[in-house]
N, CA, C and O atoms as a GROMACS GRO file, in nm:
protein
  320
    1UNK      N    1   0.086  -0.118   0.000
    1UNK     CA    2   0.000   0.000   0.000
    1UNK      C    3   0.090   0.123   0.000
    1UNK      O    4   0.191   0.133   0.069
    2UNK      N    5   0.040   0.224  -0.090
    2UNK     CA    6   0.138   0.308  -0.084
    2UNK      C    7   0.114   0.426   0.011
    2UNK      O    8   0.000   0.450   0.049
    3UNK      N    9   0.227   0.507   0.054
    3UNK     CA   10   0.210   0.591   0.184
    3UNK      C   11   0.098   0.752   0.194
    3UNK      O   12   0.080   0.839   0.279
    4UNK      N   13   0.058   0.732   0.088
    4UNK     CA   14  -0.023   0.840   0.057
    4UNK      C   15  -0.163   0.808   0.104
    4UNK      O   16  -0.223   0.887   0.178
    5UNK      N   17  -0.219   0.687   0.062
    5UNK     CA   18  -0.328   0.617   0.105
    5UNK      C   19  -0.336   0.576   0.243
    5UNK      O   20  -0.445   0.574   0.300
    6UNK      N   21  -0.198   0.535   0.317
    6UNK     CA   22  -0.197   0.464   0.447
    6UNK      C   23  -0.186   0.598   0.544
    6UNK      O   24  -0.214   0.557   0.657
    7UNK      N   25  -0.162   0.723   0.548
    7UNK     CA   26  -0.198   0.850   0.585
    7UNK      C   27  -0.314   0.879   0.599
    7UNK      O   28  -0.360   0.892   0.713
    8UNK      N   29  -0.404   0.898   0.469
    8UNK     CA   30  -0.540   0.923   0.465
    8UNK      C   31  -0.636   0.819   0.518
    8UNK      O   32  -0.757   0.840   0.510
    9UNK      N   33  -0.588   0.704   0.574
    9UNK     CA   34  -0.642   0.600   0.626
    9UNK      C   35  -0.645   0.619   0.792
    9UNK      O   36  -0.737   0.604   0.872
   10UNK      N   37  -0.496   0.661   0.811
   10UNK     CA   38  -0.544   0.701   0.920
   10UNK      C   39  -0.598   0.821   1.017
   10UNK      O   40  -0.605   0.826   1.140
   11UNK      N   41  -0.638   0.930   0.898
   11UNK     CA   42  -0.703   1.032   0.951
   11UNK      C   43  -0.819   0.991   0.945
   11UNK      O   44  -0.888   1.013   1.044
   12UNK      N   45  -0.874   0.925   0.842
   12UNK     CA   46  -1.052   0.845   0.796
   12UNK      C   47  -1.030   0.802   0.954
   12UNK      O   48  -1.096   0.874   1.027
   13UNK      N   49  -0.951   0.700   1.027
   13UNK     CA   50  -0.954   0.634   1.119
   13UNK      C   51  -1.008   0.716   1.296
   13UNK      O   52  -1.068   0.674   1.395
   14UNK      N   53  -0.956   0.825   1.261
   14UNK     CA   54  -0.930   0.847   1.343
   14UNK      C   55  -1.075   1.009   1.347
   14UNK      O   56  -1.114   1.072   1.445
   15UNK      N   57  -1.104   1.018   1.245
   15UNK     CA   58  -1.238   1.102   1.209
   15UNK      C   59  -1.375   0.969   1.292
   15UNK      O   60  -1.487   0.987   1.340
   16UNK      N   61  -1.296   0.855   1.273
   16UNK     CA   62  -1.415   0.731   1.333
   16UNK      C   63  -1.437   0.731   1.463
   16UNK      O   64  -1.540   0.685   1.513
   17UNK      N   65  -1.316   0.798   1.549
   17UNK     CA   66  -1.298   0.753   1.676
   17UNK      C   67  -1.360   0.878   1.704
   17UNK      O   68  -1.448   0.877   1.791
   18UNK      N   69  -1.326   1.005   1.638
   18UNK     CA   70  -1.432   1.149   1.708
   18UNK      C   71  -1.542   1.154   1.671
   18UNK      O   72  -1.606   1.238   1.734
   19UNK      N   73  -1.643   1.058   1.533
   19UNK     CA   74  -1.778   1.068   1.559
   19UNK      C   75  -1.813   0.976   1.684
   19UNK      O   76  -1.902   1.015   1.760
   20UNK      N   77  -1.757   0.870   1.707
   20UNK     CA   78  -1.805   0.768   1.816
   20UNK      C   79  -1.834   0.842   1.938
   20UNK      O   80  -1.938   0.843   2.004
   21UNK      N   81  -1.698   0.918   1.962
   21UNK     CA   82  -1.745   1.013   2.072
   21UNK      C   83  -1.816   1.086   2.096
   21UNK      O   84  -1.868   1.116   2.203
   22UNK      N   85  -1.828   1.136   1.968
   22UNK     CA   86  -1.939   1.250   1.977
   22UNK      C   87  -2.083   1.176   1.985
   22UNK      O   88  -2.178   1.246   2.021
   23UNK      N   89  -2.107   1.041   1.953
   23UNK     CA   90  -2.233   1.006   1.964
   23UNK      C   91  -2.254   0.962   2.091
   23UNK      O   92  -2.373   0.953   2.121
   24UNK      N   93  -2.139   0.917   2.213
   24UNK     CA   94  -2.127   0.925   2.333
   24UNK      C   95  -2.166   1.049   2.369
   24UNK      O   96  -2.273   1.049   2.430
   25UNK      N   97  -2.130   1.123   2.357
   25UNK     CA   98  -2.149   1.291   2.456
   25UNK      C   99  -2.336   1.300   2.395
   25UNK      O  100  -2.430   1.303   2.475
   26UNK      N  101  -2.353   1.303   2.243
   26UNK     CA  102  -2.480   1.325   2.228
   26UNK      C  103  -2.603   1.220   2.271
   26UNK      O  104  -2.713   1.245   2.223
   27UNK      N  105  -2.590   1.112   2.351
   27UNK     CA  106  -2.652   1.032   2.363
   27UNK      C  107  -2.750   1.060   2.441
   27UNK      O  108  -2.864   1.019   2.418
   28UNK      N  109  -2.712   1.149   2.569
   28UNK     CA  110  -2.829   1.193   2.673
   28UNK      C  111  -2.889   1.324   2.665
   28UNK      O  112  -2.954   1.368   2.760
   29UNK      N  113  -2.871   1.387   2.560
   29UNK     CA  114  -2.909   1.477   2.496
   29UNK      C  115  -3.059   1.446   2.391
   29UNK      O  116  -3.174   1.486   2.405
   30UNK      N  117  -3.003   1.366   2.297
   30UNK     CA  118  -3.099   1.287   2.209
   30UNK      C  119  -3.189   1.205   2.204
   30UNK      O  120  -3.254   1.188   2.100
   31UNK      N  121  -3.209   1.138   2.314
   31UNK     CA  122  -3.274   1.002   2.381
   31UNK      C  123  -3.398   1.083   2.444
   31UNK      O  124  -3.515   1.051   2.421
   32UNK      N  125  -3.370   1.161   2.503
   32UNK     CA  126  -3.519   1.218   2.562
   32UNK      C  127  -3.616   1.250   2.471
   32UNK      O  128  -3.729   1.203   2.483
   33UNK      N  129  -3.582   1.335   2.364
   33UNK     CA  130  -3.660   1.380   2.244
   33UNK      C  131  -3.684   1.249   2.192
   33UNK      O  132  -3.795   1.231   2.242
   34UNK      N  133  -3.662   1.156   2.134
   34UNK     CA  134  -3.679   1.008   2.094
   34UNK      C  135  -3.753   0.929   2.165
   34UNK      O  136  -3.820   0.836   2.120
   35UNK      N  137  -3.743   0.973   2.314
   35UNK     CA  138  -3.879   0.910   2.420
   35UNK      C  139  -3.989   0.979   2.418
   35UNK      O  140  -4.087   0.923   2.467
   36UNK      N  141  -4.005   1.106   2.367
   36UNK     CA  142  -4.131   1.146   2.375
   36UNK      C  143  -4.218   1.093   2.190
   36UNK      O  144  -4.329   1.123   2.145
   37UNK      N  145  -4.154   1.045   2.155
   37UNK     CA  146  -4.233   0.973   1.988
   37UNK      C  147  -4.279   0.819   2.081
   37UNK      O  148  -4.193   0.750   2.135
   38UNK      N  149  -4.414   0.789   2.084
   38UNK     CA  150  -4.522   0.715   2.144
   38UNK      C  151  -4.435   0.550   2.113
   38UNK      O  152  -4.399   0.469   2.199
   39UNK      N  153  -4.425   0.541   2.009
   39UNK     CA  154  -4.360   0.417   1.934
   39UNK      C  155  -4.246   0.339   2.025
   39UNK      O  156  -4.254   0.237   2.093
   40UNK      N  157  -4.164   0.407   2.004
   40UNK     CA  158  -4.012   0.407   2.125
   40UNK      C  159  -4.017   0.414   2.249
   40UNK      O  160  -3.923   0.368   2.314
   41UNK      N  161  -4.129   0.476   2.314
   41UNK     CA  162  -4.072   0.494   2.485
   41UNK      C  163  -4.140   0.369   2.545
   41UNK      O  164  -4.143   0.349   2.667
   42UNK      N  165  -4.219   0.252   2.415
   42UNK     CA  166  -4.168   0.134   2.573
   42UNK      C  167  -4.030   0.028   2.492
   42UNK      O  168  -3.994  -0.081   2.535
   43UNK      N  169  -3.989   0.081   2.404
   43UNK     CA  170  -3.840   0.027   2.363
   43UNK      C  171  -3.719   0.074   2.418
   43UNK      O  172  -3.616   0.043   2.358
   44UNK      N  173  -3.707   0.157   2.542
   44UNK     CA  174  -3.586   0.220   2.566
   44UNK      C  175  -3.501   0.173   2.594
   44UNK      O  176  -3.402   0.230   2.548
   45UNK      N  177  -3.469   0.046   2.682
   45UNK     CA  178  -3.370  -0.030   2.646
   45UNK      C  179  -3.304  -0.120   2.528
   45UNK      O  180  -3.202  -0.187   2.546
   46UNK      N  181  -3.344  -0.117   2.459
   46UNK     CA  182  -3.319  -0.157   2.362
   46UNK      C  183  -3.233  -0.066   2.227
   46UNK      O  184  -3.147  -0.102   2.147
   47UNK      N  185  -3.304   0.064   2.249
   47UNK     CA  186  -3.268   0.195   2.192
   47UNK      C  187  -3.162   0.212   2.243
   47UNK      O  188  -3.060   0.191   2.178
   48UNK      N  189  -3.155   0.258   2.379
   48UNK     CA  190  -2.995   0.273   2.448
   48UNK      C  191  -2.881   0.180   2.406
   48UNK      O  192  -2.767   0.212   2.370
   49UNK      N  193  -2.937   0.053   2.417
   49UNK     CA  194  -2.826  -0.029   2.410
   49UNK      C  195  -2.755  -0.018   2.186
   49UNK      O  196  -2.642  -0.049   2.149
   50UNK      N  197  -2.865   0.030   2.097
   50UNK     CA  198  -2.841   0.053   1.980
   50UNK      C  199  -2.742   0.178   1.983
   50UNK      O  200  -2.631   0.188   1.931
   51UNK      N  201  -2.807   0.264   2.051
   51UNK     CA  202  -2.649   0.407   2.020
   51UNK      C  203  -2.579   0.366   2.074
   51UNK      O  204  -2.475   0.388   2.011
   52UNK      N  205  -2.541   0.279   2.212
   52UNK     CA  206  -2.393   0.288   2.269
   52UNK      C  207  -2.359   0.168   2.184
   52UNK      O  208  -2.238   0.157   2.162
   53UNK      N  209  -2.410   0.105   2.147
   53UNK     CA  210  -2.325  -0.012   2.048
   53UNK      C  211  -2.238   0.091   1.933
   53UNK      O  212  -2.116   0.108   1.920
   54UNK      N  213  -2.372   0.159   1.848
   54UNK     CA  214  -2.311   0.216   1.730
   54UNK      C  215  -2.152   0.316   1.769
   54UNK      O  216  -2.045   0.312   1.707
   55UNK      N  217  -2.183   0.390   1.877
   55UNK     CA  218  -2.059   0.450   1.935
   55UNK      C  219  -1.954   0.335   1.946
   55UNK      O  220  -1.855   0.338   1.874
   56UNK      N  221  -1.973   0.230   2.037
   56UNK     CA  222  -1.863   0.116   2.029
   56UNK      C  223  -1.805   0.116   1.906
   56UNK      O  224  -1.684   0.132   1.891
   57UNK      N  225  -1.914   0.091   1.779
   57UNK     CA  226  -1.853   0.037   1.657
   57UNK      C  227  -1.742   0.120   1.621
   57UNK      O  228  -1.624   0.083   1.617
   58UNK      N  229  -1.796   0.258   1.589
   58UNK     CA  230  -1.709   0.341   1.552
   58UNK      C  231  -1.582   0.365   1.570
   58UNK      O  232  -1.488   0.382   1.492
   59UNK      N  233  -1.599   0.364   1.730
   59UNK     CA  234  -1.459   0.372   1.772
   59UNK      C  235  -1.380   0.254   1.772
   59UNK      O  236  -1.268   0.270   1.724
   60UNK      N  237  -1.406   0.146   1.812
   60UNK     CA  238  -1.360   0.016   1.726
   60UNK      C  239  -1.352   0.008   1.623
   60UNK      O  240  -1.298  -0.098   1.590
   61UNK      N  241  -1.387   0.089   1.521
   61UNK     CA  242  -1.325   0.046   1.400
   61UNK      C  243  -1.241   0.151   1.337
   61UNK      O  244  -1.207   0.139   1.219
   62UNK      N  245  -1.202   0.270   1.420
   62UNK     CA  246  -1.172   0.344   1.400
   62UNK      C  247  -1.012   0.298   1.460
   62UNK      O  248  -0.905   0.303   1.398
   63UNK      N  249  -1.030   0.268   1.558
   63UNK     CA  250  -0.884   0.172   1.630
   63UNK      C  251  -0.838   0.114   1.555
   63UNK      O  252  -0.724   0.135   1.512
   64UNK      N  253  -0.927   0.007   1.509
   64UNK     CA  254  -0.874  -0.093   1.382
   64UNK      C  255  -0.806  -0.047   1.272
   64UNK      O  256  -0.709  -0.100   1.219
   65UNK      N  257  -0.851   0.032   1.246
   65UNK     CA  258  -0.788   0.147   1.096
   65UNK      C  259  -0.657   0.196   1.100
   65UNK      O  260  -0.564   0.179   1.022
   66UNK      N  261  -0.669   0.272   1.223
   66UNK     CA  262  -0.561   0.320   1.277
   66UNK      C  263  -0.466   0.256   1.313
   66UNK      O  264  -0.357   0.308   1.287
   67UNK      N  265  -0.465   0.129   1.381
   67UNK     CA  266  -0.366   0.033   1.410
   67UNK      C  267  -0.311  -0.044   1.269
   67UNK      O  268  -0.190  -0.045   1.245
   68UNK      N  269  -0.405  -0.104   1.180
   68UNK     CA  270  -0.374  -0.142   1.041
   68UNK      C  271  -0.272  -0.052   0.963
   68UNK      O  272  -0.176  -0.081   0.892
   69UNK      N  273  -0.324   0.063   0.999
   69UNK     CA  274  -0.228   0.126   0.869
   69UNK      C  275  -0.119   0.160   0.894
   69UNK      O  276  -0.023   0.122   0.826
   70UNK      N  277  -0.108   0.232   0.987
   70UNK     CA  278   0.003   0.279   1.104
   70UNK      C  279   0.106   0.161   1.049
   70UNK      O  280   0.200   0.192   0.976
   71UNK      N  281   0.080   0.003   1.093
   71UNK     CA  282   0.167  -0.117   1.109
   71UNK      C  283   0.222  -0.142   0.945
   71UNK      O  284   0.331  -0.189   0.913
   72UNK      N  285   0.116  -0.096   0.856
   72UNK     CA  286   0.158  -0.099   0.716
   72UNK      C  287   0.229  -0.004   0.650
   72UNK      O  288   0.292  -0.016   0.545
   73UNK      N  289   0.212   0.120   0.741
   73UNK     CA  290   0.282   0.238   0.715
   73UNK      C  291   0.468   0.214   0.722
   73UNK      O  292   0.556   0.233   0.638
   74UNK      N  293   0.470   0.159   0.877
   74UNK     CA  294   0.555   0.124   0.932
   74UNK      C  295   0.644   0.023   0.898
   74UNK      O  296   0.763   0.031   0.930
   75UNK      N  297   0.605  -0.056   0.846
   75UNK     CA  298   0.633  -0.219   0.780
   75UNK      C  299   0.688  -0.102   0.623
   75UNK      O  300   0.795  -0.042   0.622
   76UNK      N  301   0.599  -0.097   0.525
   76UNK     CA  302   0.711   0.038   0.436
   76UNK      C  303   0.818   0.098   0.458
   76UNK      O  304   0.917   0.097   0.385
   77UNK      N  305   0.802   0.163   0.575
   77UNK     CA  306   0.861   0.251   0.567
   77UNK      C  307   0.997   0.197   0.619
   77UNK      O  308   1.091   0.276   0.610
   78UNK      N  309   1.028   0.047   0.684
   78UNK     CA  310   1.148  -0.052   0.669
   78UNK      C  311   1.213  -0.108   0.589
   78UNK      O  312   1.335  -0.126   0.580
   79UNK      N  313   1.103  -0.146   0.507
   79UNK     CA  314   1.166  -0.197   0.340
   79UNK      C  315   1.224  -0.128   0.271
   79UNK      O  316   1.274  -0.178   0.170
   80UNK      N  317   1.238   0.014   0.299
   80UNK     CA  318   1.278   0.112   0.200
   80UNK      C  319   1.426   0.146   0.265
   80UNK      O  320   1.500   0.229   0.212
   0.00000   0.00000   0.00000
């Protein structure tokens, strides 16, 4: 992979790890307005447990990215 791509990989990566957070910080913000729609407020556990997953993902895969490329970056940048 060349080093131009494995850079921009890990800013993508790492853009993953500050929406995750940010859907952490916005979570108890957003959830109330979402409990007052009739449909959802006898699903709330279930709802909760969907944003803090999606936050998990993010930032898990935002780790992942970041650790991948970094190691491929790195692994290049020996061979040379």
């Amino acid at each position: 992979m060349n080093r131009n791509k494995s850079v921009i990989q890990i800013i993508w990566g790492g853009a993953l790890i500050l929406a995750g957070i940010g859907v952490f910080f916005r979570i108890p913000h957003v959830l109330p307005k979402v409990f007052n729609i009739e449909q959802f407020s006898s699903i709330k556990g279930f709802i909760y447990f969907c944003f803090y997953f999606m936050a998990l993902v993010l930032i898990g895969g935002g780790i992942k990215k970041i650790y991948q490329n970094y190691k491929d970056l790195k692994r290049d940048r020996s061979n040379q």
